[in-house]
FIPA-332070 format. One record per atom (N, C-alpha, C): chain; y, z negated, x. Coordinates in nm, 3 decimals, always signed. Atoms other than C-alpha are relative to their C-alpha. Layout:
N
<site cadena="A" Y="Y" Z="Z" X="X"/>
...
This chain:
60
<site cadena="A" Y="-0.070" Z="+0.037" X="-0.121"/>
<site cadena="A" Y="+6.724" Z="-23.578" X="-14.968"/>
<site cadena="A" Y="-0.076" Z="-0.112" X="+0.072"/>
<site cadena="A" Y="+0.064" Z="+0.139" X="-0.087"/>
<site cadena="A" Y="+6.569" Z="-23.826" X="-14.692"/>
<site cadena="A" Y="+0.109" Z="-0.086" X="+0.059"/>
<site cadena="A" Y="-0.120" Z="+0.097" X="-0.056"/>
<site cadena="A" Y="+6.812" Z="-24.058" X="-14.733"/>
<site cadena="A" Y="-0.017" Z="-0.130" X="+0.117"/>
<site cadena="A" Y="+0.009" Z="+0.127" X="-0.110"/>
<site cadena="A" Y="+6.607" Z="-24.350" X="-14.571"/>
<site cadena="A" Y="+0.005" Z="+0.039" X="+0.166"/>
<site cadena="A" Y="+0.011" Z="-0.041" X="-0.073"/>
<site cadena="A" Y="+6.538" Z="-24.126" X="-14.293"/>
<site cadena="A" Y="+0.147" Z="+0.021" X="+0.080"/>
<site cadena="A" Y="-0.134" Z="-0.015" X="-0.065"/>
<site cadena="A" Y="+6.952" Z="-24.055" X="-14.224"/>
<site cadena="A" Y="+0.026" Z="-0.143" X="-0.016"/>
<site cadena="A" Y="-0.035" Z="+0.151" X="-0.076"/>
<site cadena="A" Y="+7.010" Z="-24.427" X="-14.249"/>
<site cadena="A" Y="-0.116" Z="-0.068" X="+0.122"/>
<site cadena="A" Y="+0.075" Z="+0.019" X="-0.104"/>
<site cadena="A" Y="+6.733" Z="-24.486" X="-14.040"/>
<site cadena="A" Y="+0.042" Z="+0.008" X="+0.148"/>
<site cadena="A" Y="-0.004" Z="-0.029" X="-0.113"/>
<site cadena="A" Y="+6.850" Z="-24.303" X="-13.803"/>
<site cadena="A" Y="+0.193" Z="-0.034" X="+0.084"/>
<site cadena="A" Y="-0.125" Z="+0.086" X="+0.073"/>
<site cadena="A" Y="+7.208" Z="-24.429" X="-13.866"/>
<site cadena="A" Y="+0.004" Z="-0.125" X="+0.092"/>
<site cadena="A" Y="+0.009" Z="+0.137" X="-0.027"/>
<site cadena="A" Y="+7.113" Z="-24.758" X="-13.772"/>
<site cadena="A" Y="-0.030" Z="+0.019" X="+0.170"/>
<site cadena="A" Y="+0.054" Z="-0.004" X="-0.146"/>
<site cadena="A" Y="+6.941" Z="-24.654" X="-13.432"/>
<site cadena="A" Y="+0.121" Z="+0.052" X="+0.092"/>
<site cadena="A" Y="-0.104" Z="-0.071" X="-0.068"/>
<site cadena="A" Y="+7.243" Z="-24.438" X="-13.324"/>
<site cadena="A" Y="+0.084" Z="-0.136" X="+0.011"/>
<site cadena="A" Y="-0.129" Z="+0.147" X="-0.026"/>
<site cadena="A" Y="+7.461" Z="-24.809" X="-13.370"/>
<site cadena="A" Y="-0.061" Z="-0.074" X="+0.043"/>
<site cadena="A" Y="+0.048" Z="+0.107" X="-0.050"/>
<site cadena="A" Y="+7.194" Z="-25.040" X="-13.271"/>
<site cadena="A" Y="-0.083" Z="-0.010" X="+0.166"/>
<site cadena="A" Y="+0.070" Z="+0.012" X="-0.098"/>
<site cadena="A" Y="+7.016" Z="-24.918" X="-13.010"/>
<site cadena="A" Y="+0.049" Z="+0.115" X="+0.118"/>
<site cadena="A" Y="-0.059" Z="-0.082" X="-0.052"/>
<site cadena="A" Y="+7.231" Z="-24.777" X="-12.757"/>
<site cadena="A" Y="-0.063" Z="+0.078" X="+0.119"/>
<site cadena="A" Y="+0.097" Z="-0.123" X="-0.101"/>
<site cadena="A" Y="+7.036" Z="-24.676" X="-12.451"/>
<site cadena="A" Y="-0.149" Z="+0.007" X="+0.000"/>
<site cadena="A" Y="+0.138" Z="-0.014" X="+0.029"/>
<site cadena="A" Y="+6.706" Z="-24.662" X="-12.630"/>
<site cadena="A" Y="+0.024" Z="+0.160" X="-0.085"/>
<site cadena="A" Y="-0.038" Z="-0.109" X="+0.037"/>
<site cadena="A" Y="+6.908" Z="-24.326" X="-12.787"/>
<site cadena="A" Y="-0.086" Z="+0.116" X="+0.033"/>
<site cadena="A" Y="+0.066" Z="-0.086" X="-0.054"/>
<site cadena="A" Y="+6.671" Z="-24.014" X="-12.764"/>
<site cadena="A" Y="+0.113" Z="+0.098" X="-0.014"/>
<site cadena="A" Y="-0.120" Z="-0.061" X="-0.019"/>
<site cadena="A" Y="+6.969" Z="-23.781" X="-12.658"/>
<site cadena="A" Y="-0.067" Z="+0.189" X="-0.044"/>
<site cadena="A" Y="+0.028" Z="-0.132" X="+0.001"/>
<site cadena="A" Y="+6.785" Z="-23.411" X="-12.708"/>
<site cadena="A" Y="+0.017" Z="-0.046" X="-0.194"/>
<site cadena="A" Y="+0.042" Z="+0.026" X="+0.176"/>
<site cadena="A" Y="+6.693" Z="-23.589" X="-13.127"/>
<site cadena="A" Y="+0.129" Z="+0.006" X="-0.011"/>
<site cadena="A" Y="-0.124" Z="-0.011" X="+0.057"/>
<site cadena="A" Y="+7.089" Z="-23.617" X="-13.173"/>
<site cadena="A" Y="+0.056" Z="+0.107" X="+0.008"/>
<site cadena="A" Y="-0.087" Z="-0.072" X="+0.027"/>
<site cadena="A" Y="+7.164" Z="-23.340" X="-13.055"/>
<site cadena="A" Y="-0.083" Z="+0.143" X="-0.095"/>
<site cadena="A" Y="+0.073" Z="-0.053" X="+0.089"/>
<site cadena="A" Y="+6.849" Z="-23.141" X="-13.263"/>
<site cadena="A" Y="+0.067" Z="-0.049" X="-0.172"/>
<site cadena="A" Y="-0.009" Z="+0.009" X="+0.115"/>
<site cadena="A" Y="+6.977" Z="-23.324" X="-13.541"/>
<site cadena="A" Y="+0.143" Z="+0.077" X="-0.045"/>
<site cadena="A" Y="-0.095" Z="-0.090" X="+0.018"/>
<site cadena="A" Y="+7.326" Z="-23.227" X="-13.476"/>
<site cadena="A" Y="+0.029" Z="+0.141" X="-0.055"/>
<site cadena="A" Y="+0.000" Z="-0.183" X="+0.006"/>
<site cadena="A" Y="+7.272" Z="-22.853" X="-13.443"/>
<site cadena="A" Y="-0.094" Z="+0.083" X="-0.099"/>
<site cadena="A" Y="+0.098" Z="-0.017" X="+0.110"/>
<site cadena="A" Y="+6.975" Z="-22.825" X="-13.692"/>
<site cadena="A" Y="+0.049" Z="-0.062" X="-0.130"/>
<site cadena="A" Y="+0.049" Z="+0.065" X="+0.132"/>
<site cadena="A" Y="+6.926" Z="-23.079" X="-13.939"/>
<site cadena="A" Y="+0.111" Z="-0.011" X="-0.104"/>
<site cadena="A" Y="-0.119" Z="-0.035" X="+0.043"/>
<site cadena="A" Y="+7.297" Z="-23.118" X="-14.006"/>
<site cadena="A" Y="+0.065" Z="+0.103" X="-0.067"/>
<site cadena="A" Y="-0.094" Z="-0.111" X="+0.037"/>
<site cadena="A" Y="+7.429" Z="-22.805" X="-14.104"/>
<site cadena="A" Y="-0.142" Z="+0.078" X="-0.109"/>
<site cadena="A" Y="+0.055" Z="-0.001" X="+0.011"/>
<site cadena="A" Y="+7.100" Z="-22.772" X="-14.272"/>
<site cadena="A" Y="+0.009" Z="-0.132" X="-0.155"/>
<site cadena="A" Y="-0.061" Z="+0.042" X="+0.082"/>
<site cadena="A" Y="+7.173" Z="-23.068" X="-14.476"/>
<site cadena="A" Y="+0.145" Z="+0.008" X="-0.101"/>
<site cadena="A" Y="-0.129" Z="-0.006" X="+0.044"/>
<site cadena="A" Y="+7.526" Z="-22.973" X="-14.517"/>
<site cadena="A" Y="-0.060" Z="+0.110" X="-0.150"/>
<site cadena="A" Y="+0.044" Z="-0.146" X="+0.092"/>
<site cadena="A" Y="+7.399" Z="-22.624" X="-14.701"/>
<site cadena="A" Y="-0.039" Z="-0.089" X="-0.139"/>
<site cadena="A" Y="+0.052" Z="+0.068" X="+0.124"/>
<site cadena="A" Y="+7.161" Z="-22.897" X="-14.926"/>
<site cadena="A" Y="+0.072" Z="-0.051" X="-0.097"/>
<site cadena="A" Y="-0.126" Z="+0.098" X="+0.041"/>
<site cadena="A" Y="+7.461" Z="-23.116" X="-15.031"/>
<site cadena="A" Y="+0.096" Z="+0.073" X="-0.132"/>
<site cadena="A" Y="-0.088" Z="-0.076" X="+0.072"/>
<site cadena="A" Y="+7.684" Z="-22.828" X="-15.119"/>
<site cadena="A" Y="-0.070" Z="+0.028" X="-0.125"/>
<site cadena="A" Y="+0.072" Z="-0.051" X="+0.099"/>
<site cadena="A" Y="+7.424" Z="-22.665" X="-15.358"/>
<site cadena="A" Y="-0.032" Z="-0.103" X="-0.111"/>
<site cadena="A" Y="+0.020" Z="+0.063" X="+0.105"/>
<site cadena="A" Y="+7.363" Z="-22.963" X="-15.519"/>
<site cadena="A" Y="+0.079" Z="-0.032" X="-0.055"/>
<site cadena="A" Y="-0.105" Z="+0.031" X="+0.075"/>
<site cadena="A" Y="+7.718" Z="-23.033" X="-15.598"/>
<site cadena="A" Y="+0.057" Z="+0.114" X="-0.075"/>
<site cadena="A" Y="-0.052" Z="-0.136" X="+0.063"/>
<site cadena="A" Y="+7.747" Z="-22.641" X="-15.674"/>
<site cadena="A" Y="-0.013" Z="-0.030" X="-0.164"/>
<site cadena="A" Y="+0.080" Z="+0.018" X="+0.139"/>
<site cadena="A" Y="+7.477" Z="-22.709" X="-15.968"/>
<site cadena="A" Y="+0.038" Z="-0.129" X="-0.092"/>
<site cadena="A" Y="-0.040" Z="+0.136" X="+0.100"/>
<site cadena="A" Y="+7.581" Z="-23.061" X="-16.101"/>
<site cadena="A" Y="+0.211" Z="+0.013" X="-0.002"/>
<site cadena="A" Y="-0.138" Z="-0.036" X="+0.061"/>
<site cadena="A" Y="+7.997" Z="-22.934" X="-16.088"/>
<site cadena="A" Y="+0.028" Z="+0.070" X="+0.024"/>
<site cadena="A" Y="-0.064" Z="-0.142" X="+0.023"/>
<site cadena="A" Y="+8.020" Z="-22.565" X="-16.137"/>
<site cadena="A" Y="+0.122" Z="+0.013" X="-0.027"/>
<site cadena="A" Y="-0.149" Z="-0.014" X="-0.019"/>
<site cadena="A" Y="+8.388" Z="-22.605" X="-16.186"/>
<site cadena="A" Y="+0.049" Z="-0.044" X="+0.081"/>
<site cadena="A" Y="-0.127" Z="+0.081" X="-0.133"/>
<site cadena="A" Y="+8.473" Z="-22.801" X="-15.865"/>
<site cadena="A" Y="+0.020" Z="-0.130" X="-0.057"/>
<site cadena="A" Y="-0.088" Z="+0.124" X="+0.024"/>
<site cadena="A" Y="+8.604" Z="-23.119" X="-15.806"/>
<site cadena="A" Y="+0.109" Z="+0.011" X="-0.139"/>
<site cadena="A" Y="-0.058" Z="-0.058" X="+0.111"/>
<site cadena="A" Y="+8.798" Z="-23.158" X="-16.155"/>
<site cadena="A" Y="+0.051" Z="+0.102" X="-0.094"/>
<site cadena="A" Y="-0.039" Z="-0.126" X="+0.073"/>
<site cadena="A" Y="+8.791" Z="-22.814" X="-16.273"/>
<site cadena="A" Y="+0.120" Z="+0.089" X="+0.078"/>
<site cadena="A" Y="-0.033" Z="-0.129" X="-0.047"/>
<site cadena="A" Y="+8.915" Z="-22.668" X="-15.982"/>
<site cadena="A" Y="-0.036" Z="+0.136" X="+0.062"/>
<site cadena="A" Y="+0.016" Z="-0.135" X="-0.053"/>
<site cadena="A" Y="+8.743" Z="-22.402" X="-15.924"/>
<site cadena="A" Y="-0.197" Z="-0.045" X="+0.103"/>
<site cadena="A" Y="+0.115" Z="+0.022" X="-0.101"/>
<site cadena="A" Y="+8.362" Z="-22.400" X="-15.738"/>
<site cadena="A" Y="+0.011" Z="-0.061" X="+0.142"/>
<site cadena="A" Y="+0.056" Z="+0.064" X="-0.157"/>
<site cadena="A" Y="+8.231" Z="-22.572" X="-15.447"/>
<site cadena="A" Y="+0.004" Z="+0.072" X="+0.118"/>
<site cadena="A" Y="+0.044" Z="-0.087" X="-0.080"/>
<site cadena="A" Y="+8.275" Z="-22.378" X="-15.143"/>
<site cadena="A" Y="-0.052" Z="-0.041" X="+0.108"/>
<site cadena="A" Y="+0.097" Z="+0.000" X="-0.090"/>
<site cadena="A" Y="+8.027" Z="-22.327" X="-14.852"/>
<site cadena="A" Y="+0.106" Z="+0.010" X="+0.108"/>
């Protein structure tokens, strides 16, 4: 995961308000996001194949 890279960018979205590159939020939005989301899930698929306390798998 590029975690420094999402706080990075984290920080710029709160600190630097009209220095904002508005097409990168919304690339990250519509890409990188849902893109990460997919990553997230899979890794919680593989480290708790039963779900949150054994209920049942992770769903997408």
């Amino acid at each position: 995961m590029p975690w420094r890279e999402i706080i990075g960018f984290r920080h710029r979205v709160v600190h630097d308000y009209f220095g904002i590159d508005l097409d990168a939020v919304w690339r990250i939005a519509t890409v990188e996001l849902p893109r990460l989301h997919a990553d997230v899930i899979a890794i919680l698929a593989e480290e708790f194949p039963e779900g949150p306390s054994g209920q049942g798998a992770v769903s997408k």
